[in-house]
Backbone atoms as SQL, in Angstrom:
CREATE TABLE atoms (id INTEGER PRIMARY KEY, chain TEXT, resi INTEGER, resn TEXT, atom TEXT, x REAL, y REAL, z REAL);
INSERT INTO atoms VALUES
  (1, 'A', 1, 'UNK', 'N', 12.575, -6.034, -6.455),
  (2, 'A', 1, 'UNK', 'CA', 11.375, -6.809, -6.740),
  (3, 'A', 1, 'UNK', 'C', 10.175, -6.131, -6.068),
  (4, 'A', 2, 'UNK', 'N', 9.232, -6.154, -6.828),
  (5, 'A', 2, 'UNK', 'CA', 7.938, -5.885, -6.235),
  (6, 'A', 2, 'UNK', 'C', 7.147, -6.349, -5.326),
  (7, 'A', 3, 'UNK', 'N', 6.974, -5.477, -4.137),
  (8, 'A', 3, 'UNK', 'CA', 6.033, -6.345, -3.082),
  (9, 'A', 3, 'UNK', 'C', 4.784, -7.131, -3.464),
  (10, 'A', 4, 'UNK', 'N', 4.220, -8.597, -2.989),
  (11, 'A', 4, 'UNK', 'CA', 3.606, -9.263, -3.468),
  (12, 'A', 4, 'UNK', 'C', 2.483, -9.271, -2.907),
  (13, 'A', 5, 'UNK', 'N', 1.359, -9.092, -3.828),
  (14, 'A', 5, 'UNK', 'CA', 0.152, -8.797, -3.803),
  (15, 'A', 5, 'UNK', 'C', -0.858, -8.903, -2.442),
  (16, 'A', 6, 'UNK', 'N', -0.415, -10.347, -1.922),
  (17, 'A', 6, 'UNK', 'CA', -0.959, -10.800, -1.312),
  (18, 'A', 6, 'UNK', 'C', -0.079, -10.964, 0.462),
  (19, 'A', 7, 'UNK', 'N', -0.849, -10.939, 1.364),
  (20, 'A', 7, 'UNK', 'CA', -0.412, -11.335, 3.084),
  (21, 'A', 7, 'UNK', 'C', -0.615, -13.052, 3.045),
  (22, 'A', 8, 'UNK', 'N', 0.296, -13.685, 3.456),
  (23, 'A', 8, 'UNK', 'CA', 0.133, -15.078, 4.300),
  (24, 'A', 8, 'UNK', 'C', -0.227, -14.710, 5.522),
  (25, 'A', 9, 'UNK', 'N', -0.809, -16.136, 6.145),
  (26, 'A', 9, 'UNK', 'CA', -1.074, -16.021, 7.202),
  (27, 'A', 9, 'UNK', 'C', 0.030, -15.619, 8.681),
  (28, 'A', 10, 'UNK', 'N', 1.493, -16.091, 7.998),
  (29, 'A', 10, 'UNK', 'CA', 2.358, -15.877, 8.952),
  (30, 'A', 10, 'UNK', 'C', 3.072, -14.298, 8.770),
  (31, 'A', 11, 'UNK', 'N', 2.991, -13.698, 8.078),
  (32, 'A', 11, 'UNK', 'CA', 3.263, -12.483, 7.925),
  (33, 'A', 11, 'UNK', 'C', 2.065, -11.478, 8.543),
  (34, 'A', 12, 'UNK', 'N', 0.931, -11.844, 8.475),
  (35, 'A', 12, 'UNK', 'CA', -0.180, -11.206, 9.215),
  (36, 'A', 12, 'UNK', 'C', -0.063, -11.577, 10.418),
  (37, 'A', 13, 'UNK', 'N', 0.352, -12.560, 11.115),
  (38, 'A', 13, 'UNK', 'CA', 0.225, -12.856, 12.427),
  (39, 'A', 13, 'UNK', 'C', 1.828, -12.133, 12.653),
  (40, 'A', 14, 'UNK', 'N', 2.519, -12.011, 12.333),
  (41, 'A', 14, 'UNK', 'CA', 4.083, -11.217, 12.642),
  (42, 'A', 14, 'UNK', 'C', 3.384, -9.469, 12.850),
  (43, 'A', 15, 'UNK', 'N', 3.008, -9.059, 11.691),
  (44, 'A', 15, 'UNK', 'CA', 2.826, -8.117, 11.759),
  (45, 'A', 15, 'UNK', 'C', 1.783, -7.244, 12.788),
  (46, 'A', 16, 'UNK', 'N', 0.739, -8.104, 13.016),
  (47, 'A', 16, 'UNK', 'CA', -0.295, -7.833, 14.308),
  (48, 'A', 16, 'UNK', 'C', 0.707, -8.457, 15.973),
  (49, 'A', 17, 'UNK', 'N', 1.372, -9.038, 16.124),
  (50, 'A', 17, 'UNK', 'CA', 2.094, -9.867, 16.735),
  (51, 'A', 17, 'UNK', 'C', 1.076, -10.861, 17.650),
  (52, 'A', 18, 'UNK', 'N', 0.270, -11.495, 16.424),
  (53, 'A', 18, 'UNK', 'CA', -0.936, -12.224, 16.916),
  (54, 'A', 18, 'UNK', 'C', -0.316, -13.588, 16.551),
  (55, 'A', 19, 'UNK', 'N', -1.233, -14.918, 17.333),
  (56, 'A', 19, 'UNK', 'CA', -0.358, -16.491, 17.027),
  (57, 'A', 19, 'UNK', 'C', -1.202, -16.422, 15.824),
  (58, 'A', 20, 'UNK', 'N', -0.971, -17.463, 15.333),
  (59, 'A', 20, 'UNK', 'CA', -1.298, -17.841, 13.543),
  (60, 'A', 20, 'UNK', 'C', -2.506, -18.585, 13.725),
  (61, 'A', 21, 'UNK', 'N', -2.972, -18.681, 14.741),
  (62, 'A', 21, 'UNK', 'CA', -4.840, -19.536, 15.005),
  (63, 'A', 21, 'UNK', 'C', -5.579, -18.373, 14.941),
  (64, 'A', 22, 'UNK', 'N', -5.146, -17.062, 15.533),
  (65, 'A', 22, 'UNK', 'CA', -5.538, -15.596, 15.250),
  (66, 'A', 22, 'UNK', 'C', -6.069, -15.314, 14.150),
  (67, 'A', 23, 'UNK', 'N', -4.684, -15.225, 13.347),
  (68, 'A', 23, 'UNK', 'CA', -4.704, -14.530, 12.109),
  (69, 'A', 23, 'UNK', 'C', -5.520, -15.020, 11.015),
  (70, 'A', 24, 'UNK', 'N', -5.398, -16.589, 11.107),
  (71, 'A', 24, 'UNK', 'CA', -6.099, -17.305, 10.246),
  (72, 'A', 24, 'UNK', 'C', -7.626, -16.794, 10.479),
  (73, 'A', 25, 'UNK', 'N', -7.976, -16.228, 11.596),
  (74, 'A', 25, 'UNK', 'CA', -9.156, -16.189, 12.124),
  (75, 'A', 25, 'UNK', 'C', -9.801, -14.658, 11.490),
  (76, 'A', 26, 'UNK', 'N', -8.719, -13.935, 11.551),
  (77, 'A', 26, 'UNK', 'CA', -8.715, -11.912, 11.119),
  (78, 'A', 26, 'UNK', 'C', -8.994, -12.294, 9.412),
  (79, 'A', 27, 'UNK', 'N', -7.945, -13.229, 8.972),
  (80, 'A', 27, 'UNK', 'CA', -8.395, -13.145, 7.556),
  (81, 'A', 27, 'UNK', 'C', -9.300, -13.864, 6.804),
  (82, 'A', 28, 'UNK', 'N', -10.160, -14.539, 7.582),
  (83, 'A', 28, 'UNK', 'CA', -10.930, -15.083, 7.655),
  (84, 'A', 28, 'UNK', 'C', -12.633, -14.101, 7.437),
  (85, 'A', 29, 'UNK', 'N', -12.088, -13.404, 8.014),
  (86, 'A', 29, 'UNK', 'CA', -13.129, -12.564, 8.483),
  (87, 'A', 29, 'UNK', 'C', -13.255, -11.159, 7.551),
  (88, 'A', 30, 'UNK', 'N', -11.925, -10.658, 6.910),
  (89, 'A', 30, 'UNK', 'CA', -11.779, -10.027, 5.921),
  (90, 'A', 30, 'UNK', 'C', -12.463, -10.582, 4.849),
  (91, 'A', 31, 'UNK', 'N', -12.060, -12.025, 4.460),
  (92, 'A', 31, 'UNK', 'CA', -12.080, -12.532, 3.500),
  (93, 'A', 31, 'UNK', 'C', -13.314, -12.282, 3.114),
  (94, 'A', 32, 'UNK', 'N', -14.238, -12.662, 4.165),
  (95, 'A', 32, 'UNK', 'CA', -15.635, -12.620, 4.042),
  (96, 'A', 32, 'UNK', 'C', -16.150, -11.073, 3.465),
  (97, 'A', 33, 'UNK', 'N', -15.925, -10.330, 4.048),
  (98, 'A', 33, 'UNK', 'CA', -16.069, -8.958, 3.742),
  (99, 'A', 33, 'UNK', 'C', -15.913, -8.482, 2.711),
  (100, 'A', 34, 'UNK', 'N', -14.396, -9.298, 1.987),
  (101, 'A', 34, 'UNK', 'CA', -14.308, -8.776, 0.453),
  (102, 'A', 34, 'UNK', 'C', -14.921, -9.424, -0.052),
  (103, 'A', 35, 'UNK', 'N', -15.417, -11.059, -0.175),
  (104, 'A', 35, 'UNK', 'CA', -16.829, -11.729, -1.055),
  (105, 'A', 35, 'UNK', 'C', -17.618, -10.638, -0.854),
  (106, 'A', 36, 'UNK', 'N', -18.465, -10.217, -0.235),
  (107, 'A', 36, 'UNK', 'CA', -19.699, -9.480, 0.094),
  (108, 'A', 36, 'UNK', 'C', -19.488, -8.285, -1.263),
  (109, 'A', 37, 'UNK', 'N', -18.191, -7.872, -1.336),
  (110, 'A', 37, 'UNK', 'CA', -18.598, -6.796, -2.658),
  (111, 'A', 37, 'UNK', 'C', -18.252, -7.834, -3.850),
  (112, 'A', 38, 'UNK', 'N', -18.286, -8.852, -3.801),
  (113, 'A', 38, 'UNK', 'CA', -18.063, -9.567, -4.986),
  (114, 'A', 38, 'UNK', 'C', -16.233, -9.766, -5.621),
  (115, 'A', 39, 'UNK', 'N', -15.525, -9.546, -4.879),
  (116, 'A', 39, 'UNK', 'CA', -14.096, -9.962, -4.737),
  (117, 'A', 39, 'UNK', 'C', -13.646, -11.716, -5.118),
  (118, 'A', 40, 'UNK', 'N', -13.119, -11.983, -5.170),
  (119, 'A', 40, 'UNK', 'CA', -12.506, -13.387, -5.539),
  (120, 'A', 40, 'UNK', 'C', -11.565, -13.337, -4.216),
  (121, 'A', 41, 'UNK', 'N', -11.203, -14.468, -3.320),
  (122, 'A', 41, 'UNK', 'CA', -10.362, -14.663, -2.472),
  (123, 'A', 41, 'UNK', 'C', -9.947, -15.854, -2.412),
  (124, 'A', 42, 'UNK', 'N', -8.459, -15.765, -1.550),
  (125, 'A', 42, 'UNK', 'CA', -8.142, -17.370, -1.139),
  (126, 'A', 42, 'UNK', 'C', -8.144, -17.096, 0.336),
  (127, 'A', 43, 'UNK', 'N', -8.041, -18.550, 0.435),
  (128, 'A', 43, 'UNK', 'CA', -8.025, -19.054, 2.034),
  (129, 'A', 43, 'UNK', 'C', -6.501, -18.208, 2.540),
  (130, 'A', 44, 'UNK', 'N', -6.567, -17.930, 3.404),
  (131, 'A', 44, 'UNK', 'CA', -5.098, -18.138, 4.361),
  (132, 'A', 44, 'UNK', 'C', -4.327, -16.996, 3.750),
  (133, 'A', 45, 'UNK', 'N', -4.896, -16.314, 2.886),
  (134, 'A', 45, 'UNK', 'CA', -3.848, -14.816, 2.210),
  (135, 'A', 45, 'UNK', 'C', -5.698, -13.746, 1.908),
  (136, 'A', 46, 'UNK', 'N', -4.604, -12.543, 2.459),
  (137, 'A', 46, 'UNK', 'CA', -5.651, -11.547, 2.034),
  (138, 'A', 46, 'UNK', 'C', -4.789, -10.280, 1.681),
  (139, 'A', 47, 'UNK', 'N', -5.491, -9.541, 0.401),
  (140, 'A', 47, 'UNK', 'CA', -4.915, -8.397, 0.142),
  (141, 'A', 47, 'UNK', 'C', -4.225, -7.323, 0.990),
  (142, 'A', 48, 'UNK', 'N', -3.009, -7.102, 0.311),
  (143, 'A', 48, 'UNK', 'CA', -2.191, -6.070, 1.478),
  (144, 'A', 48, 'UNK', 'C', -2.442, -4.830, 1.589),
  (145, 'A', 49, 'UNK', 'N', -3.033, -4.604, 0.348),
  (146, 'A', 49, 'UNK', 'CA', -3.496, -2.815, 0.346),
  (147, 'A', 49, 'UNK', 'C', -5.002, -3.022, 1.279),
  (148, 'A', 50, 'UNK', 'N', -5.560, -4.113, 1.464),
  (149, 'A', 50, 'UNK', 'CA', -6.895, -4.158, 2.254),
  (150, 'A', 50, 'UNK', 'C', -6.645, -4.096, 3.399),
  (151, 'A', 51, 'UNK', 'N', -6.068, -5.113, 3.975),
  (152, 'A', 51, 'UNK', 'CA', -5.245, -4.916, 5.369),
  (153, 'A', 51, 'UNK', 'C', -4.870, -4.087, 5.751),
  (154, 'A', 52, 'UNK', 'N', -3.658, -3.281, 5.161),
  (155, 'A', 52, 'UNK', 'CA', -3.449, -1.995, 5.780),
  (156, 'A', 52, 'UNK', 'C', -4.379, -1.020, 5.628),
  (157, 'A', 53, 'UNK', 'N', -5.130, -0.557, 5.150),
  (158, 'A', 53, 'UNK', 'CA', -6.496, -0.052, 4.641),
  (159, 'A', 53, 'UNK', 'C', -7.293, -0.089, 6.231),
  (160, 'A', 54, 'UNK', 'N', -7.685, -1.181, 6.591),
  (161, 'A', 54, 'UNK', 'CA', -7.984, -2.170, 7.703),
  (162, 'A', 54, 'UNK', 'C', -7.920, -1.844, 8.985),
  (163, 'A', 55, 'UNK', 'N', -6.354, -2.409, 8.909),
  (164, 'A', 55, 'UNK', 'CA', -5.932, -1.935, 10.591),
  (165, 'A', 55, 'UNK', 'C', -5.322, -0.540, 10.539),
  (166, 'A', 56, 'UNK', 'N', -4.717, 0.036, 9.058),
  (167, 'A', 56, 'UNK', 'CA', -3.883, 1.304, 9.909),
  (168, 'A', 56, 'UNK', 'C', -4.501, 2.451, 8.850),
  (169, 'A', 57, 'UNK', 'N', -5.628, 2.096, 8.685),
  (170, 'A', 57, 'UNK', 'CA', -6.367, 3.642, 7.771),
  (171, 'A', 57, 'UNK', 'C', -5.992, 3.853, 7.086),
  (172, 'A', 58, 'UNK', 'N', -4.848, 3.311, 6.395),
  (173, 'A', 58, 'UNK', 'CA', -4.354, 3.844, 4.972),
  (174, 'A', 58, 'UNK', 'C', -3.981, 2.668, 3.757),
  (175, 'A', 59, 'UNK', 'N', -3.634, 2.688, 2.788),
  (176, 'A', 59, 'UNK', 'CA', -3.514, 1.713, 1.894),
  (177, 'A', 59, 'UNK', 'C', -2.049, 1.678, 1.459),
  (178, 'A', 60, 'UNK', 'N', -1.170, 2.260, 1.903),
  (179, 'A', 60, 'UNK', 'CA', 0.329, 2.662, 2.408),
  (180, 'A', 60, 'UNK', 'C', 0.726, 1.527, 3.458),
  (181, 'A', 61, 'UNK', 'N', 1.805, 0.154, 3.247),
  (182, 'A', 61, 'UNK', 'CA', 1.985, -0.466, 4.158),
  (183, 'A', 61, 'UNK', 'C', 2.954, 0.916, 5.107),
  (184, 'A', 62, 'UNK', 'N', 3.290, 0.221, 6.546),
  (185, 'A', 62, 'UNK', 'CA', 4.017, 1.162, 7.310),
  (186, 'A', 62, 'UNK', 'C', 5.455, 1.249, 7.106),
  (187, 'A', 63, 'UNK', 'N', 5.861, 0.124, 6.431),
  (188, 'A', 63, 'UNK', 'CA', 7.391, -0.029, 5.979),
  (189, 'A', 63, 'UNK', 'C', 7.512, 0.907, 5.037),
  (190, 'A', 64, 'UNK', 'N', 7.295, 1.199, 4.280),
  (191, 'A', 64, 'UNK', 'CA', 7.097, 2.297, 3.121),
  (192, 'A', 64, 'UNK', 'C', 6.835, 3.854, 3.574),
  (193, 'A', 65, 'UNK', 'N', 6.154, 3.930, 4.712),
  (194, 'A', 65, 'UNK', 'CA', 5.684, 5.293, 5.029),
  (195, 'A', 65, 'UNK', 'C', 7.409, 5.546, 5.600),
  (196, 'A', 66, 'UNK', 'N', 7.947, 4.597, 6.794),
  (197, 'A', 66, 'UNK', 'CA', 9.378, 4.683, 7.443),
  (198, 'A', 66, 'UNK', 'C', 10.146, 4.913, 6.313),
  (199, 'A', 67, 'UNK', 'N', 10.136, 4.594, 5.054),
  (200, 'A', 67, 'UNK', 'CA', 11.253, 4.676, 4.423),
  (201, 'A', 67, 'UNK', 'C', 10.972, 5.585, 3.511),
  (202, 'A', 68, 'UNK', 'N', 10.372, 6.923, 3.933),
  (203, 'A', 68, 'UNK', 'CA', 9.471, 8.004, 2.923),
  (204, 'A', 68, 'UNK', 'C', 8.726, 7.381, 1.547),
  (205, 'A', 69, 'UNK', 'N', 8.309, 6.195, 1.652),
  (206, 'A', 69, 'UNK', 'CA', 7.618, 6.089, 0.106),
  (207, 'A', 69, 'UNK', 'C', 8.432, 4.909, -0.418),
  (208, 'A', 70, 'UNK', 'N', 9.396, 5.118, -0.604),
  (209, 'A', 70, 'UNK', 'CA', 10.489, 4.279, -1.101),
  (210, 'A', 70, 'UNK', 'C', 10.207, 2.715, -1.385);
């Protein structure tokens, strides 16, 4: 199955190993950022290719880079 489009808030707070009052707070703050170019968003999920984009410079989650691509 195909990875799904979108981060919850508890998978963003796992993955930063931030509490979920955090995260809600990080994507919050994304969120805003992608309105500004005219993006559509929801509350409490933000794009995964943005995120990693984000925090780790690339648009490649890191699970994928560990598993060559795969």
């Amino acid at each position: 199955m195909a990875e799904k489009i979108f981060m919850r808030v508890d998978e963003v707070a796992e993955e930063l190993d931030v509490s979920v009052p955090y995260a809600y707070k990080l994507i919050r703050k994304m969120n805003e950022e992608l309105k500004k170019t005219g993006c559509i968003t929801i509350a409490g999920r933000i794009d995964r290719k943005f995120f990693y984009e984000k925090f780790y410079g690339t648009r490649e989650n890191r699970k994928e880079e560990a598993n060559g691509g795969i």
